[in-house]
Every structure is written in structure tokens, then in C-alpha cells.
N, CA, C and O atoms as a DFTB+ gen file, in Angstrom:
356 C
 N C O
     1  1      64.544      66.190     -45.539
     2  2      65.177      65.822     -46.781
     3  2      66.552      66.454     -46.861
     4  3      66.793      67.569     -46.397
     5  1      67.324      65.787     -47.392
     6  2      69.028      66.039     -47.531
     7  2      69.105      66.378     -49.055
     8  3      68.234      66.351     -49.925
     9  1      70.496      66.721     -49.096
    10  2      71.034      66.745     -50.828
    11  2      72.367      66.863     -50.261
    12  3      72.702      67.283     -49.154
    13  1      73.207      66.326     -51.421
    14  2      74.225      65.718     -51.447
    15  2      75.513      66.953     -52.447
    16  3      75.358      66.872     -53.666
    17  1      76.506      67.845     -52.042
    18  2      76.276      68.547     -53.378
    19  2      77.831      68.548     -53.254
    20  3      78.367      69.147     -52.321
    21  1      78.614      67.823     -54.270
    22  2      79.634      67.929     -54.928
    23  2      80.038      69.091     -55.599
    24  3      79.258      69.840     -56.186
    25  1      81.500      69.281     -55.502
    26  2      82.058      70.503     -55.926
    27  2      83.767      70.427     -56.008
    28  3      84.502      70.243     -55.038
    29  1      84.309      70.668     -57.785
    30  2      85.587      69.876     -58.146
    31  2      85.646      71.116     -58.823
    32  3      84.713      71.725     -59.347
    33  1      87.266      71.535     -58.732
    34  2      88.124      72.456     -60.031
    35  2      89.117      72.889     -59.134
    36  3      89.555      72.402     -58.091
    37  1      89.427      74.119     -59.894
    38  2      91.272      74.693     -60.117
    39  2      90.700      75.200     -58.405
    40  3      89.544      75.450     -58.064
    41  1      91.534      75.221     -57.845
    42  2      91.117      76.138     -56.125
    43  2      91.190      77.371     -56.640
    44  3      91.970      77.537     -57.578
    45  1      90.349      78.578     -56.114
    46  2      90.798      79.961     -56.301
    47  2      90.009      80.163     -54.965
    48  3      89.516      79.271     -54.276
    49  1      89.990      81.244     -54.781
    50  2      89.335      82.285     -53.233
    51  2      88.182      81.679     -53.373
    52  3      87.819      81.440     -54.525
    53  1      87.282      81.263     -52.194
    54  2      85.614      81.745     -52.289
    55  2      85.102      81.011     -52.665
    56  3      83.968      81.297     -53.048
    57  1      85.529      79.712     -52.803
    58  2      84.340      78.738     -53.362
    59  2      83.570      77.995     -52.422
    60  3      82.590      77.366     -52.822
    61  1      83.988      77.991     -50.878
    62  2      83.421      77.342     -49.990
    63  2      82.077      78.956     -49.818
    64  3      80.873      78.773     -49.638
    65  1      82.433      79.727     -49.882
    66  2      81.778      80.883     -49.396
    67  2      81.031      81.460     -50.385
    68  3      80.377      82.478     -50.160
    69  1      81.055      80.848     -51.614
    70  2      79.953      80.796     -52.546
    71  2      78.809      80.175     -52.909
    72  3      77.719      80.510     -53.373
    73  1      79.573      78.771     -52.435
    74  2      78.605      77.690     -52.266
    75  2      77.471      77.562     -50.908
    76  3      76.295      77.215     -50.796
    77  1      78.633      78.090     -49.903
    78  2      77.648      78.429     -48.903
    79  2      76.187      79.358     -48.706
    80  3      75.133      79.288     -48.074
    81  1      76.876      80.269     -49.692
    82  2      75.697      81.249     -49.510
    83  2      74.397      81.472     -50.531
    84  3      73.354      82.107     -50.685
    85  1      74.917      80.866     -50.874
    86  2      73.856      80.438     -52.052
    87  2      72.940      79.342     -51.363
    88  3      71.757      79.171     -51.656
    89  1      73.569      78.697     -50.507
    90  2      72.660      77.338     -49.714
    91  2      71.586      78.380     -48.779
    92  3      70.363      78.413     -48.644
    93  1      72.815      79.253     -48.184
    94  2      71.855      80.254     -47.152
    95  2      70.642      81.073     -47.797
    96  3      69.596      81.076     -47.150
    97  1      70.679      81.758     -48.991
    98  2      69.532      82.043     -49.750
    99  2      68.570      81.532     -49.709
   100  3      67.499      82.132     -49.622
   101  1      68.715      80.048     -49.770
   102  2      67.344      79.434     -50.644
   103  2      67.076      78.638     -48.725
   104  3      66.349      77.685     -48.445
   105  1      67.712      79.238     -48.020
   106  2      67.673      78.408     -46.712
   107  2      67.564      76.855     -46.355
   108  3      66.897      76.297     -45.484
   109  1      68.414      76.355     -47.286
   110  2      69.200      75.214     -47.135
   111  2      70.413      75.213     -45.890
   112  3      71.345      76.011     -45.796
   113  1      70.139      74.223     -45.103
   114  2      70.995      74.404     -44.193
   115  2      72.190      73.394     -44.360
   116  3      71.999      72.192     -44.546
   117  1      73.390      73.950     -44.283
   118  2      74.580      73.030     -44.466
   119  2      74.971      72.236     -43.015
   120  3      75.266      72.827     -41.976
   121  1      74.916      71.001     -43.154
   122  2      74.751      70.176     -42.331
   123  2      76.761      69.500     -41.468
   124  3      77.408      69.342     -40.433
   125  1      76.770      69.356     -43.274
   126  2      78.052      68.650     -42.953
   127  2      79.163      68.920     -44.370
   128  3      78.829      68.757     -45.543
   129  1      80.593      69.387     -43.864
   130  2      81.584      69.726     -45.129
   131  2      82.548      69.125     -45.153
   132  3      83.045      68.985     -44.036
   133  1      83.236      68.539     -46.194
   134  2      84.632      68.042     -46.024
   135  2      85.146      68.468     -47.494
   136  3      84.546      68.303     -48.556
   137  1      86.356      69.034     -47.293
   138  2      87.000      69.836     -48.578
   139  2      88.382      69.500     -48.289
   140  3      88.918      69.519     -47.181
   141  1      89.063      69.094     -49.756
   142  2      90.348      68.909     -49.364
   143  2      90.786      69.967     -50.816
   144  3      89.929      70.494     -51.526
   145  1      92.488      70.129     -51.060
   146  2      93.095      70.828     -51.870
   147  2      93.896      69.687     -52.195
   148  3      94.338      69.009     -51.267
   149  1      94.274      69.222     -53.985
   150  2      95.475      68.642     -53.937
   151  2      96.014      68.897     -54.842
   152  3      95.412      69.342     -55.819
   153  1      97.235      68.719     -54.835
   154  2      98.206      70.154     -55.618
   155  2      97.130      71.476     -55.461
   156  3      96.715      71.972     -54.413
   157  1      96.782      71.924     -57.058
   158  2      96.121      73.020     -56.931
   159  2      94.701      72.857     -57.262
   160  3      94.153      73.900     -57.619
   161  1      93.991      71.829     -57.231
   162  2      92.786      70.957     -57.652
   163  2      92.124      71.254     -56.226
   164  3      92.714      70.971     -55.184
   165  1      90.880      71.833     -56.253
   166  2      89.543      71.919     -54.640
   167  2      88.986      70.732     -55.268
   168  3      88.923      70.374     -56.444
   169  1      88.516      70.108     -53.946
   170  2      87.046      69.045     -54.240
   171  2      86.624      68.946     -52.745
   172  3      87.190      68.602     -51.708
   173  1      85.147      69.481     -53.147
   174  2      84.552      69.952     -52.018
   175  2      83.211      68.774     -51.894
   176  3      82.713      68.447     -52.971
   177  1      82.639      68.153     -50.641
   178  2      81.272      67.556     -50.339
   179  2      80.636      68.045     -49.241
   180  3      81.026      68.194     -48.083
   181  1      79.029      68.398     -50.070
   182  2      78.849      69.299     -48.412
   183  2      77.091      68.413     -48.595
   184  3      76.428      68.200     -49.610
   185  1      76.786      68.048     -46.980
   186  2      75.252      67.552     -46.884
   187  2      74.824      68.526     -46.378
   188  3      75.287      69.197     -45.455
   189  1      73.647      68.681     -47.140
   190  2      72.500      69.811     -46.473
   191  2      70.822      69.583     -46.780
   192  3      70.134      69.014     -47.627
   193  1      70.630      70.343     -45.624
   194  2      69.030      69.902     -45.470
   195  2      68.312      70.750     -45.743
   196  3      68.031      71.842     -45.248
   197  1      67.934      70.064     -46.782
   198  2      66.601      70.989     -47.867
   199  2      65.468      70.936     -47.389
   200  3      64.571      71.283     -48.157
   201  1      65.085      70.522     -46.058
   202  2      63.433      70.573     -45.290
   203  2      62.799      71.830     -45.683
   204  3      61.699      72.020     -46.202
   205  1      63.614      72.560     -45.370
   206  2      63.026      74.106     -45.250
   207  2      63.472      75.138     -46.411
   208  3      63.754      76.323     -46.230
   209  1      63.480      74.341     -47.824
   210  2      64.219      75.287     -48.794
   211  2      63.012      76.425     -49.392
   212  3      61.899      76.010     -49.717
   213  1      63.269      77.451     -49.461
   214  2      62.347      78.273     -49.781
   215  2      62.000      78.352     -51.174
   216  3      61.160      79.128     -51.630
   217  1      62.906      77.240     -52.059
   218  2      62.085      77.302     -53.346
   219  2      62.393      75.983     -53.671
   220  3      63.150      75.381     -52.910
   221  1      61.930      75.389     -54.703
   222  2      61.832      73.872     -55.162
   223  2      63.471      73.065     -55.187
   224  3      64.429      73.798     -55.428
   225  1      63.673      71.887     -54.989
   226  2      64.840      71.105     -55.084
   227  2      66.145      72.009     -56.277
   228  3      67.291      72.447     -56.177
   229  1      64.778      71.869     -57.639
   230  2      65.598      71.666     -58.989
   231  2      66.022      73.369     -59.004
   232  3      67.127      73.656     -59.464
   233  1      65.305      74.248     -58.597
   234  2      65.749      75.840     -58.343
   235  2      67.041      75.717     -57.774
   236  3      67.973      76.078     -58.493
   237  1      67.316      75.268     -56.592
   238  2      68.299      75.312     -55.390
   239  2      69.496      74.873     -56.629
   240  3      70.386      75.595     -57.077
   241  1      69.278      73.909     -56.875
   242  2      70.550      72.583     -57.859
   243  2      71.253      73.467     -59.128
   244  3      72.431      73.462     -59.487
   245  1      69.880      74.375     -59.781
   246  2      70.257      75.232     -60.783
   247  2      71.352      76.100     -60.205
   248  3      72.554      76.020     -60.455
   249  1      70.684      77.019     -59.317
   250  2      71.556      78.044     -59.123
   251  2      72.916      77.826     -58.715
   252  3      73.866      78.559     -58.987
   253  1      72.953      76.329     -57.767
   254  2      74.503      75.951     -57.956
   255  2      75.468      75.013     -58.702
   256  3      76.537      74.471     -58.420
   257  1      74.549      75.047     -59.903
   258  2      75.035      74.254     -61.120
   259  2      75.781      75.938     -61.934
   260  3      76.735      76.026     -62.707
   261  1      75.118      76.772     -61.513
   262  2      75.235      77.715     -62.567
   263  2      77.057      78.704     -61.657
   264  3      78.024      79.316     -62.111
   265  1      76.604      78.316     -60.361
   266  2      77.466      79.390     -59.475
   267  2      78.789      79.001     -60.117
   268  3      79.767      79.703     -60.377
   269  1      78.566      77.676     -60.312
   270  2      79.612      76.465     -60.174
   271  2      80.448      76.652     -62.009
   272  3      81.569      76.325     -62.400
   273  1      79.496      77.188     -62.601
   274  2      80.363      77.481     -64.113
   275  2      80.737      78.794     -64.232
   276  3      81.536      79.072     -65.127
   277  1      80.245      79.821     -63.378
   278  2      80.545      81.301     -63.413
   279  2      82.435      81.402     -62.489
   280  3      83.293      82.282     -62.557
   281  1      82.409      80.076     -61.728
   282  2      83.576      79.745     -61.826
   283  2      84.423      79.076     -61.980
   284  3      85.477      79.042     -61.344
   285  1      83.932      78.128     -63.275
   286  2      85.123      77.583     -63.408
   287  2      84.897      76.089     -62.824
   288  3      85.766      75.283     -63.158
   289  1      83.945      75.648     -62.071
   290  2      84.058      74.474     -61.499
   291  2      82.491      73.582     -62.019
   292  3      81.439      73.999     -62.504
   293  1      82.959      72.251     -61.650
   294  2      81.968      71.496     -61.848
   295  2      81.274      71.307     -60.425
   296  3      81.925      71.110     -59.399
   297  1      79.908      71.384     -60.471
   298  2      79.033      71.553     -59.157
   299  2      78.022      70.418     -59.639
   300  3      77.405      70.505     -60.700
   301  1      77.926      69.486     -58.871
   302  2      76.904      68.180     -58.779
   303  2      75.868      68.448     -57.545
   304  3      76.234      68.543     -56.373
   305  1      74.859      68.528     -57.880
   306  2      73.825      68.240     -56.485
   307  2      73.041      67.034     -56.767
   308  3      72.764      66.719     -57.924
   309  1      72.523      66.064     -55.321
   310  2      72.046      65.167     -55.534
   311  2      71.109      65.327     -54.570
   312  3      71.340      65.744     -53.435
   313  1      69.814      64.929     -55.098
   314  2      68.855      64.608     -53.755
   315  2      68.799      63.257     -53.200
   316  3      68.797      62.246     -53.902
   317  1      68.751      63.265     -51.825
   318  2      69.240      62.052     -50.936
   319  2      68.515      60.870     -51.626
   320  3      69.115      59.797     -51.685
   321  1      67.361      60.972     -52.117
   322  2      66.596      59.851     -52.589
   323  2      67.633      59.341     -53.515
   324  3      68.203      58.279     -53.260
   325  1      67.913      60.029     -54.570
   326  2      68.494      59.484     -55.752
   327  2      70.325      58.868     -54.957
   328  3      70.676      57.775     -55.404
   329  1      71.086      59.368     -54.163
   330  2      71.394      58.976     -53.779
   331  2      71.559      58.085     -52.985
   332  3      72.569      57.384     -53.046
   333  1      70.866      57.951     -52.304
   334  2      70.282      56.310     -51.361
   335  2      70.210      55.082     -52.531
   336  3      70.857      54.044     -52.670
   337  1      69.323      55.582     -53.152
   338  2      69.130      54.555     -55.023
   339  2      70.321      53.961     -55.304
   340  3      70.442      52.756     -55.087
   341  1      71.397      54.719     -55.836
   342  2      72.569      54.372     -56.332
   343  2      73.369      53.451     -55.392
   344  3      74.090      52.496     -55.679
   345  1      73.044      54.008     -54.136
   346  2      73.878      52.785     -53.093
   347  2      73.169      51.742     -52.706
   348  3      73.691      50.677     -52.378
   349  1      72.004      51.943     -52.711
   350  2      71.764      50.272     -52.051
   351  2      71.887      49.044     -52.467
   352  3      71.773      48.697     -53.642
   353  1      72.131      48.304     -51.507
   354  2      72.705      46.800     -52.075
   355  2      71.380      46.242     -52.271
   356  3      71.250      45.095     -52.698
């Protein structure tokens, strides 16, 4: 199983390395990242595989819903199901 986890705001230090490690906690493995900067705006997408998460989906999503307002940013996680949903034709 995958999740999908969006990540938008002002750039400051550490947000790839916050988000990361918070994935590493719950042993979510980050699969795949693409982050760009424009002007001074981050927007970050990272896939990772929740096979082996050591605590439930909605735990994992919290804690980086929450990382994600302690700075300042908006943090979206999606589980692949619900994402697959939204796209199929």
C-alpha cells in the first residue's frame, strides 16, 4: 500500500527533513520525491509505502497533518486507494 502526501507553504529550513522523518518513525518508506521552490513558495510530493507502517494509516496522516501546522504549511496525505478513485476514468 502507497500514500500520496502533499506538502505547500512559505520555504523555510527542514521541511523535506521533517517530513521525512516523521515517515521514518512510523516506518513508512519514502519511495519517490519531487519538490520544487517558486519565488519563496515550497511544494513538495512525496510517494511512500505504508506496507510496513508501524501504526494505523490515519495515525501516520495525523502526525503529518499536525508537523505540517507546527510549521506553517499545509500537509495533505492520501491513501493510494482514495487516490486511484479520484482518477479513474
Amino acid at each position: 500500500m502507497k500514500a500520496v502526501v502533499a506538502v505547500i507553504g512559505k520555504d523555510t529550513v527542514g521541511i523535506l527533513a521533517k517530513i521525512s522523518t516523521i515517515c521514518a518513525e512510523y516506518n513508512a518508506n519514502v519511495m519517490d520525491v519531487t519538490q520544487t521552490i517558486m519565488q519563496d513558495m515550497f511544494a513538495m510530493t512525496m510517494l511512500i509505502d505504508i506496507s510496513k507502517c508501524s501504526s494505523e494509516y490515519g495515525v501516520l496522516a495525523e502526525q503529518l497533518k499536525k508537523a505540517g501546522e507546527e510549521m506553517n504549511l499545509q500537509v495533505h496525505v492520501m491513501h493510494e486507494d482514495i487516490f486511484n478513485s479520484m482518477h479513474k476514468i
